[in-house]
Structures are given as C-alpha cells and as structure tokens.
N, C-alpha and C positions, 0 to 999 in steps of 0.2 A: 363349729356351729355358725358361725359370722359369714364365711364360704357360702354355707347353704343360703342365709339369710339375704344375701346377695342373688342368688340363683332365684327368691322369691318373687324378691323388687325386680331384677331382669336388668340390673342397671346398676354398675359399682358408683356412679355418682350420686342416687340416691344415699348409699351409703357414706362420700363423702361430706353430703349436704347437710345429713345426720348428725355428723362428728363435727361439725363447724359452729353449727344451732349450742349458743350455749346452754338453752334446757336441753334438747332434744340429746344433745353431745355426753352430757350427764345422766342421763335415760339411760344410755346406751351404757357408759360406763356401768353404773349400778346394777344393771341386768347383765351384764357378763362377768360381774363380780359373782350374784347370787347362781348365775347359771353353773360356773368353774367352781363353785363348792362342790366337791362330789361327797362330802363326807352326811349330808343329809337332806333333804326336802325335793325338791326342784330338780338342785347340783344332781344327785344321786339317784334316781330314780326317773326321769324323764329323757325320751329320746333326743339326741341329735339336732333332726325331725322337728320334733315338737318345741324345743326350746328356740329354734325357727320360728314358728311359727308363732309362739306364745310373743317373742320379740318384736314381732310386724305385727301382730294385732295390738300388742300397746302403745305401740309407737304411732299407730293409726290410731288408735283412740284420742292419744293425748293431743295430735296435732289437730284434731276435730275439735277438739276445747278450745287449744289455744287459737284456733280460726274465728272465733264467736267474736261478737263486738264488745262483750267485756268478759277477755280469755279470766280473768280472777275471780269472779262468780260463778261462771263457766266450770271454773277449776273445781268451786266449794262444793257446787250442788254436785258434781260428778263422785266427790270425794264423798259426800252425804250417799249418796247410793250406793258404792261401793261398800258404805261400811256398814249400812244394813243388808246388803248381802253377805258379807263376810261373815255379820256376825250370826246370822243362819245356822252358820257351820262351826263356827268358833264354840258354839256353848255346845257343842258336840260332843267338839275332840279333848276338850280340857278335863282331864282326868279328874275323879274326887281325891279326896284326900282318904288317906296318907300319904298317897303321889305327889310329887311336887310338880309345881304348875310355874313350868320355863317362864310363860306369858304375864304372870304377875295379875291376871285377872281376875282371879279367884279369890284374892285378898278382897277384892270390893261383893258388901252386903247385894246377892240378888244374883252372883254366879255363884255356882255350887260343884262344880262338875260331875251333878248326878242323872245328868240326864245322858250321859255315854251309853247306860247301859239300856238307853228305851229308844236307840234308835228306830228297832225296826217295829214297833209297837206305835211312836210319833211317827212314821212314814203311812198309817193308816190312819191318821187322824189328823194331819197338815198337807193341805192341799197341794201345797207348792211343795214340797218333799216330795210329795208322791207323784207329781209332774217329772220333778226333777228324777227320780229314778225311773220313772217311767218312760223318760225320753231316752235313756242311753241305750247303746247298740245293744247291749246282754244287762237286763234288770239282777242285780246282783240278789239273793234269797239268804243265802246265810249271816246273822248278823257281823262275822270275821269280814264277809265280802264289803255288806254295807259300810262298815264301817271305812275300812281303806278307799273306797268312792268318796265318803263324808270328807274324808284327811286328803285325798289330793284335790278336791273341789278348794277345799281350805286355801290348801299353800297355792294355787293360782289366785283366788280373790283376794288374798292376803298379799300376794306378790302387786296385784295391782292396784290396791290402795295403798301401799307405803310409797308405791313409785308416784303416785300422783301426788304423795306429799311430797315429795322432791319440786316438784312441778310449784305446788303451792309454796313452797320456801324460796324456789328462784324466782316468784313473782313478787318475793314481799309480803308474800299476806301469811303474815305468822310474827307471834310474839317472843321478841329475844331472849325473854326473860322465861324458862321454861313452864315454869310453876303457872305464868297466867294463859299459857299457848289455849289452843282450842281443841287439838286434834286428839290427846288422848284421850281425856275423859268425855267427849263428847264419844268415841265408840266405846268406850267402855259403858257409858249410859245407853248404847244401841243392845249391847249383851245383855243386861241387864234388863234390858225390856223385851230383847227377844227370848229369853232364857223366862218370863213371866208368862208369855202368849203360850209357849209350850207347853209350861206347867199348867196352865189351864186346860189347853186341852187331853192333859194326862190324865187329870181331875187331880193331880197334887197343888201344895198349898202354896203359898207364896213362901217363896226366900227371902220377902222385906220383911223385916221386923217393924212390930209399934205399931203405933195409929196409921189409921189411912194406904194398907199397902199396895191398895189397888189405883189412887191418888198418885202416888210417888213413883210406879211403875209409867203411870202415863205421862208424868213429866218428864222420866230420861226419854220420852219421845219427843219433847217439844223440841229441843237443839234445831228441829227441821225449821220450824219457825224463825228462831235468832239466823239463821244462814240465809234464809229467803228473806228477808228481810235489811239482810244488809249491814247488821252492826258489825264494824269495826274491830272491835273487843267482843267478841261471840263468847266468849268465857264467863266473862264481865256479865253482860247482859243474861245468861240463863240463871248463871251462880245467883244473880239478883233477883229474879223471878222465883226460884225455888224461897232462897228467905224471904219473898212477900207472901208464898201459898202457905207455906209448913212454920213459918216466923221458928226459923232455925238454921242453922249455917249449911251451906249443899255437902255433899258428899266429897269435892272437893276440897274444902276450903282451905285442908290443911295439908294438903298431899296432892303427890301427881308431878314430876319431873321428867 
C-alpha cells in the first residue's frame, strides 16, 4: 500500500520527509497499523488503491492545520468538525440493544441505537443525508445497501478524527489525567445532539429524560463554543456551564476514561 502511496506523491522523499516529521512520522505509523488489520473495518475491506489514497488525503489535511499560524486551534476546530460529522453516521450504525455496542456510546442518556433501522425513512427528511447519497456514483435503494454506505462513510470519518487526535496529543493540547481530557465526551455530547435532530425529524421523542430535554440537547452543542473560544481546560469550562444552566453535575462528572 505504501509502494503505491509513493507512486501518488511521485517522490519517495516526500515519503521520507513524512517518516522524519515527528507528528506526521506517527500519522503514518497509526494508518499503516489500522490499514494491516485485515480482520475488520478499513484493514478488511478497502482497496489497495484506496487506502493510498485515503493516506495522502489525511496527511494532506493534517499538514494544512499544522501550516496555520496556530496549528493547536487549527487542530481543535478541525477536530470539532470531524466529530460532527462523524457523528452523522455514528448514531446510525450503533446497534440497539440487546446488541452490544463495541463503541460504549450507547451507555450515555440520548444514544439509543434506534435509529438503524429508519435509515432510509431519515434519508428523506435530512437534507445532508440525502445530498450525501445522492452524490455517490450508484444512489444505493435497498435499506441492506444504505446501510453498508452509512458504515463505511463511518469508518473513514472515524479513521480521520481519532488520527487528528494523535495530532492533538503530539501538540500538547490534551489532559494527562484521562478523566478531565476533552475529547471523549465532547463527541459523545455531538451523538447525542445529533441522534436529537434526527429524532425530531422522525417525529419520535426525545432520548433525554427529565426536565428540559430540548435545553440539554442543545448544550451538548455548546462544546463548539468552549473550543472557539480558547479554554484551556475545554472539559472544565462546559462541565461548568451545564451546572450553571441545569444547577446539576454534567453527564460527565463522574465517568469517561
């Protein structure tokens, strides 16, 4: 795959320049990890070819961030869009239960994974869904099709948000201590709001329980805010906002490693 990947760039020194770049060097490492898994996702299922190319297009992305005048904000807001797109898809493919849910996201009030089965019902009533399949070469029609487009859409926007948290860790901007980090529950609060939009437009009810669940849906949106903004402790600073709005501890407060 690395062969071809070379054959892209047209220039085996870009590919040394790659491997020398201590982020860039570790990019590359972790995508030829997740590439050589053949036993599922990416590994298994994607060509050659394509894991070529999916490789130069992240590596191109990333090195566009770290070009900015400050590649560390650079990083967050790129990492804040990636994970709402991810999460598009993410409350897709998350099974309901009695399935068990690999991703552990389903534990948190507000994922359900019952919206699997209204893929192609939400592809007539969400606009961007229905772009999104509308642009591909062959519009898939059977929901068995829809679906495997929803799941590998997945595992690349999923591949490209976790690689950027590499990115964000080799810059520093990440909490040692796991428990107060940013990154989980801040896209788990993105599932959680887009798995809300959905439900509305399905006409079903909310997944939050208790007072105020249309309140508490548009606060796991705010996080966009604490990142533009610049705090330091992005964790810190939302988890605070939620107990100033709700005068109750965030959904965080006692979980999340």
């Amino acid at each position: 795959m690395f062969n071809k990947l070379i054959e892209i760039w047209k220039t085996r020194e870009a590919i040394k320049e790659t491997k020398a770049n201590p982020i860039l060097g570790a990019v590359l490492v972790h995508l030829r990890d997740v590439f050589n898994d053949k036993s599922k996702g990416l590994g298994k299922y994607w060509s050659e070819d394509g894991k070529a190319r999916l490789t130069n297009q992240i590596l191109t992305d990333i090195q566009e961030a770290l070009s900015q005048p400050n590649p560390v904000q650079a990083t967050r807001m790129r990492i804040l869009a990636l994970m709402l797109e991810t999460a598009k898809f993410q409350v897709l493919v998350i099974p309901p239960s009695p399935e068990s849910d690999s991703t552990g996201i389903r534990d948190y009030e507000g994922v359900t994974g019952e919206l699997k089965a209204s893929i192609p019902e939400l592809v007539k009533e969400d606009d961007e869904l229905e772009e999104f399949f509308y642009g591909l070469d062959e519009t898939p029609t059977t929901p068995s099709d829809m679906w495997d487009v929803v799941l590998r859409r997945y595992w690349v926007l999923h591949l490209y948000m976790n690689t950027y948290n590499l990115v964000r860790i080799a810059l520093d901007d990440w909490h040692k201590e796991e428990k107060k980090d940013w990154f989980l529950p801040c896209y788990i609060s993105m599932c959680i709001w887009q798995e809300d939009q959905y439900r509305k437009k399905l006409g079903m009810p909310s997944a939050i329980s208790g007072d105020h669940p249309d309140w508490k849906a548009l606060m796991h949106s705010t996080w966009k805010n604490r990142l533009e903004e610049g705090d330091k402790e992005v964790r810190l600073a939302w988890e605070k906002s939620w107990t100033d709005v709700f005068n109750e501890p965030s959904p965080y407060s006692k979980i999340i490693a």
